[in-house]
C-alpha positions in Angstrom: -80.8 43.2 -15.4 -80.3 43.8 -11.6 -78.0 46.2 -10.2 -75.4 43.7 -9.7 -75.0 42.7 -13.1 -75.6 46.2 -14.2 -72.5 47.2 -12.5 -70.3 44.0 -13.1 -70.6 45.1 -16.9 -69.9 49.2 -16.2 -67.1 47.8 -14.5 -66.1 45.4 -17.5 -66.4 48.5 -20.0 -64.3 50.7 -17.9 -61.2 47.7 -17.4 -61.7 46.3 -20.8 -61.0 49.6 -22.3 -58.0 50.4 -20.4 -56.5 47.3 -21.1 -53.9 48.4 -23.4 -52.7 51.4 -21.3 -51.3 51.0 -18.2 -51.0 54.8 -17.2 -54.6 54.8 -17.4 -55.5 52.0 -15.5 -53.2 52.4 -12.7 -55.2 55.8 -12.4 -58.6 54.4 -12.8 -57.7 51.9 -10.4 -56.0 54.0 -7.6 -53.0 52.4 -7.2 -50.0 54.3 -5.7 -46.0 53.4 -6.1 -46.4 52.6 -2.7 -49.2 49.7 -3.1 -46.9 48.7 -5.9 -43.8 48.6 -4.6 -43.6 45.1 -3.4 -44.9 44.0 -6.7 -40.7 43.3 -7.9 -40.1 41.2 -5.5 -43.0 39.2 -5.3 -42.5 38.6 -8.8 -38.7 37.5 -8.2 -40.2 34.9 -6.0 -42.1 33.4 -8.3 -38.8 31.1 -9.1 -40.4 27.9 -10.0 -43.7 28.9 -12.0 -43.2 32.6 -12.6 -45.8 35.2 -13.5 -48.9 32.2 -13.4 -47.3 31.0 -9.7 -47.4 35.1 -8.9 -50.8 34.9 -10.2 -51.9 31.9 -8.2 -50.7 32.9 -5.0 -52.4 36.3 -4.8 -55.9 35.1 -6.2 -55.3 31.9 -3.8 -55.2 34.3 -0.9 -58.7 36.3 -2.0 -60.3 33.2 -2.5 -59.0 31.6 0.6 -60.5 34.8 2.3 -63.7 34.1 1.3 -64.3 30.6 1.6 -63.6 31.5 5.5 -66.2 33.7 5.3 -68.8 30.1 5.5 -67.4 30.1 9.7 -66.2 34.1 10.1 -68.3 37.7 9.5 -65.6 40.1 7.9 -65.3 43.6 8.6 -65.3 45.9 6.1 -61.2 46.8 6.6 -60.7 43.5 5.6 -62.6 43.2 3.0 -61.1 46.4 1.2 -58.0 44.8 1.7 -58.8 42.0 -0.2 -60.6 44.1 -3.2 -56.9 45.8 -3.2 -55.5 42.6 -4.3 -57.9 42.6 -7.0 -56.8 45.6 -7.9 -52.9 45.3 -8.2 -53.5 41.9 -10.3 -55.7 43.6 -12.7 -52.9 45.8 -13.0 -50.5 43.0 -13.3 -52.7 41.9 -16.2 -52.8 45.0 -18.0 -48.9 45.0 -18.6 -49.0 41.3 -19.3 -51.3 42.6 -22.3 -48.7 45.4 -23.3 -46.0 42.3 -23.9 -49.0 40.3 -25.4 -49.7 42.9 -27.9 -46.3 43.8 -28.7 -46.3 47.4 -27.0 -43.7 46.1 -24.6 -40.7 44.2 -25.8 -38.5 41.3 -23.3 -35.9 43.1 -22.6 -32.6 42.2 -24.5 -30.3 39.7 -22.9 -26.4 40.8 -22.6 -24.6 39.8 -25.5 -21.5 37.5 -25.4 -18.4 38.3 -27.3 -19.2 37.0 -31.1 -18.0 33.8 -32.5 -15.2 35.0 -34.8 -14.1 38.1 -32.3 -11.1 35.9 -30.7 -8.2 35.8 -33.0 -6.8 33.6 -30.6 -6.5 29.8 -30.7 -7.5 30.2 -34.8 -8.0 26.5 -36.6 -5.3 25.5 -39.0 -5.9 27.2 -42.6 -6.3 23.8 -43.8 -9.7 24.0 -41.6 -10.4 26.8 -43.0 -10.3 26.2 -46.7 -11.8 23.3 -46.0 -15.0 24.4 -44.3 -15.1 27.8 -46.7 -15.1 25.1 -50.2 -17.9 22.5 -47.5 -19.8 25.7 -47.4 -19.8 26.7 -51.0 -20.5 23.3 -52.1 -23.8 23.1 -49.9 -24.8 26.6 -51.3 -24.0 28.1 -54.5 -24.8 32.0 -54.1 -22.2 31.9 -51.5 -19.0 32.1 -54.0 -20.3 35.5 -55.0 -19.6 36.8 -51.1 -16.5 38.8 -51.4 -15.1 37.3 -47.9 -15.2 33.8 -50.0 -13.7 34.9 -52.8 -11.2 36.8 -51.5 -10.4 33.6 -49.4 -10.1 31.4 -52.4 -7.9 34.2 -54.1 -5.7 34.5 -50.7 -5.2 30.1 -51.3 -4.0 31.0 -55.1 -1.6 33.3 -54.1 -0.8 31.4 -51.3 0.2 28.8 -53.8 2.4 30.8 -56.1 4.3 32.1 -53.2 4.7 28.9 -51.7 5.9 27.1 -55.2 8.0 30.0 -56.0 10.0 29.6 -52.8 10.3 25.7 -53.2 11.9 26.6 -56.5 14.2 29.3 -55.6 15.6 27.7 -51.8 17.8 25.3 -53.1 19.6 27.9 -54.9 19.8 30.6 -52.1 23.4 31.1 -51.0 24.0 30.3 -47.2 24.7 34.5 -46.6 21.7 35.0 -47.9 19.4 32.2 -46.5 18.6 34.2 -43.4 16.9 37.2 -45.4 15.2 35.2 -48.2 13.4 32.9 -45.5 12.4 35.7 -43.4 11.1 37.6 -46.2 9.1 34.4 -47.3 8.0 33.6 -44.2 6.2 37.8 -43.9 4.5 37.2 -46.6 3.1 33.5 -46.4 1.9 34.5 -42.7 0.2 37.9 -44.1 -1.5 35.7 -46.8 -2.4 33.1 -44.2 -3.7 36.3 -41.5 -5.4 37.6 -44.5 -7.5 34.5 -45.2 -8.3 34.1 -41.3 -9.5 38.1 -41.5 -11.9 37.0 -43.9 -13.2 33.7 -42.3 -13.4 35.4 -39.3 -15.6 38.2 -41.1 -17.8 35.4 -42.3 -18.7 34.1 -39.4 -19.0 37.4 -37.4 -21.6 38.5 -39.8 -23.4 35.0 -39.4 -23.1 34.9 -36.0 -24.7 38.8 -36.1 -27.4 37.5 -37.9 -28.0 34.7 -35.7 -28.4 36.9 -32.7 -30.8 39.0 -34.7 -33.0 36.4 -35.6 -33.0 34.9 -31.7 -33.2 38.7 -30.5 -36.4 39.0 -32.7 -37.8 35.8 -31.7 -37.1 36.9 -27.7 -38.8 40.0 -28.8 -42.4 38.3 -30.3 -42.3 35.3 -27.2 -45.6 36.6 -25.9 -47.2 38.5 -28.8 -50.1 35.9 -29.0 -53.7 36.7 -30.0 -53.9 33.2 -27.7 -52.6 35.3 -25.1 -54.2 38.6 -25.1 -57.4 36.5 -25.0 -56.5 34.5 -22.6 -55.5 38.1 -20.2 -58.8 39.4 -21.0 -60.8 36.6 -19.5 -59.1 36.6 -16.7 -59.5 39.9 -16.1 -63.3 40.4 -16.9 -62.9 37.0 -14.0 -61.6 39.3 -11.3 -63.8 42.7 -12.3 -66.4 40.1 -11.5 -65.2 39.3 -8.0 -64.1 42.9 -7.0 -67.5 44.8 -8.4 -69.6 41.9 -6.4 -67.3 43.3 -3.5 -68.3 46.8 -3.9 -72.0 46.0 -4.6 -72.1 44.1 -1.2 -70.5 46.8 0.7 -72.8 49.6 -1.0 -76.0 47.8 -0.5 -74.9 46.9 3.3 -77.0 44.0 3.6 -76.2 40.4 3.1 -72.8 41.1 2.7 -71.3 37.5 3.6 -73.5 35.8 1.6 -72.6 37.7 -1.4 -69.0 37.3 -0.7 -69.4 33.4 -0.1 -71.3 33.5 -3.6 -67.9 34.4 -5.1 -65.9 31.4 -4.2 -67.5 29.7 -6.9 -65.3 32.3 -9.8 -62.0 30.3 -8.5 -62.4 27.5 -10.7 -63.0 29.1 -13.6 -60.3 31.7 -12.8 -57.9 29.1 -11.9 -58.5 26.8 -15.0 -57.7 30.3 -16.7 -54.3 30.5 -15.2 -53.5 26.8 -16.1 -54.6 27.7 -19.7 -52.1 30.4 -19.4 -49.5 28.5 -18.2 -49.5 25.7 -20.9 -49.7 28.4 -23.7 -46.3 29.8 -22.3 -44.7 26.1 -22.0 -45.5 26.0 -26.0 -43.2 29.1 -26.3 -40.1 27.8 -24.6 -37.9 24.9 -26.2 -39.7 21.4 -26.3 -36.4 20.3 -24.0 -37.2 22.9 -21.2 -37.9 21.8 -17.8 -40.1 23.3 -15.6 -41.7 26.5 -17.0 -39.2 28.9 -17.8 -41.0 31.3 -19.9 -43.6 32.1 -17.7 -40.3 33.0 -15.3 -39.0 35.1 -18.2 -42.4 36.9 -18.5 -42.3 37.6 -14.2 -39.0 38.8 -14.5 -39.6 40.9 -17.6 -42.9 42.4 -15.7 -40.1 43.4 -13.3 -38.0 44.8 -15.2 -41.1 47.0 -16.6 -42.0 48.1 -12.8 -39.0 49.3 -11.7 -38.2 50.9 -15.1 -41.6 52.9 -14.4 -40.4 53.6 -10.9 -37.6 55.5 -11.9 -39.6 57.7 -14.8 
């Protein structure tokens, strides 16, 4: 093994381990709040193909670099600058492999107002029963939900009340007419607010569990084995490119020609990223356009950045 390849794989060791912490590897790699702070934005940008477009862009720029190298001689300024590059997207992979792994959660969207919070605009209680005995019929173990039977108790009494005052109105003296309708009509509307109380329970608590379910599901988008392999290739890709940088610069000799040596890890790096990107389109809705959960997964590595900004 030559001292190349001796110090590609010390390199490996050292990024491989500190994969799953990004304290650690921000350390090992040097990188100050000011070398990250553009990072937010950039990622904003990335409106069309998100955190693999992010991706694509700053490798695109080192490997532009050094195909340029077959008419150009760098200096060794710019050739630091470009190893920095390296450096913040090996950084950017490391969080990626915090969400991958499930360290990191999305964060939580804002929640709407739930379905049976508006009292307003309430369907007819003819709706109602209807939809409760629709319910009840397509499954059983639902009668025994005390929102559902107090409902179908509510209709009962409902019932009585209403037959009881069919019976006694025709015989209810004009004086009296006022009061004995008004009383009659309190109580059929508490009945009939009661049974809307209890549909509107019903569906809060479905609607609760619905976001639960979808919040959990946001939560494990990219926890992916897939994924965290995936991350780890193209990382041991660009420890490749950036300890063939140092090597060149150490040994002070043939620099260019080991640089121009490297244009040939873009492919396989790049095929990487494409890999990447269909992974994340199998995560989204099969409807989606575009690739919006590799823009979810940019703007969630935001969110991460400026949180650890502020600590």
């Amino acid at each position: 093994m030559d001292l190349l390849e001796k110090r590609i794989t010390s390199d490996w060791i050292e990024i491989r381990e500190k994969m799953g912490t990004p304290v650690r590897m921000k350390s090992y790699l040097k990188l100050d709040d000011i070398k990250l702070s553009p990072l937010p934005d950039e990622l904003r940008g990335s409106t069309m193909g998100g955190i693999v477009e992010f991706k694509k862009r700053v490798s695109g720029s080192v490997f532009n670099f050094l195909t340029r190298l077959t008419y150009t001689t760098p200096n060794q300024t710019e050739i630091l600058g470009i190893e920095a590059e390296l450096r913040v997207l090996i950084y950017v992979l490391c969080l990626q492999n915090q969400y991958a792994t499930g360290q990191i959660k999305p964060a939580k969207e804002a929640e709407g107002p739930l379905a049976g919070a508006n009292s307003r605009n309430r369907p007819p209680v003819e709706e109602v029963v209807a939809e409760v005995k629709a319910r009840v019929l397509g499954n059983s173990e639902l009668a025994k939900n005390p929102h559902v039977k107090n409902i179908f108790m509510e209709i009962q009494l409902y019932q009585k009340e209403f037959a009881q005052f069919a019976a006694l109105s025709p015989q209810i003296p004009d004086d009296r007419a006022p009061t004995f309708f008004g009383n009659y009509k309190k109580r059929l509307d508490g009945i009939l607010d009661n049974i809307h109380a209890h549909f509107r329970d019903i569906r809060m608590a479905e609607d609760a569990e619905m976001r639960k379910e979808f919040q959990r599901q946001e939560e494990e988008l990219f926890v992916a084995p897939e994924l965290v392999k995936l991350l780890s290739q193209q990382a041991q890709e660009l420890t490749k490119v950036r300890s063939s940088i140092f090597h060149a610069l150490q040994e002070g000799y043939q620099i260019r020609n080991i640089l121009l040596k490297l244009v040939e890890r873009r492919d396989p790096f790049l095929a990487l990223l494409e890999e990447e990107l269909r992974f994340l389109d199998t995560r989204q809705e099969p409807t989606a356009t575009g690739h919006p959960a590799s823009v979810k997964f940019a703007r969630s590595l935001v969110q991460t950045l400026e949180g650890n900004r502020k600590n």
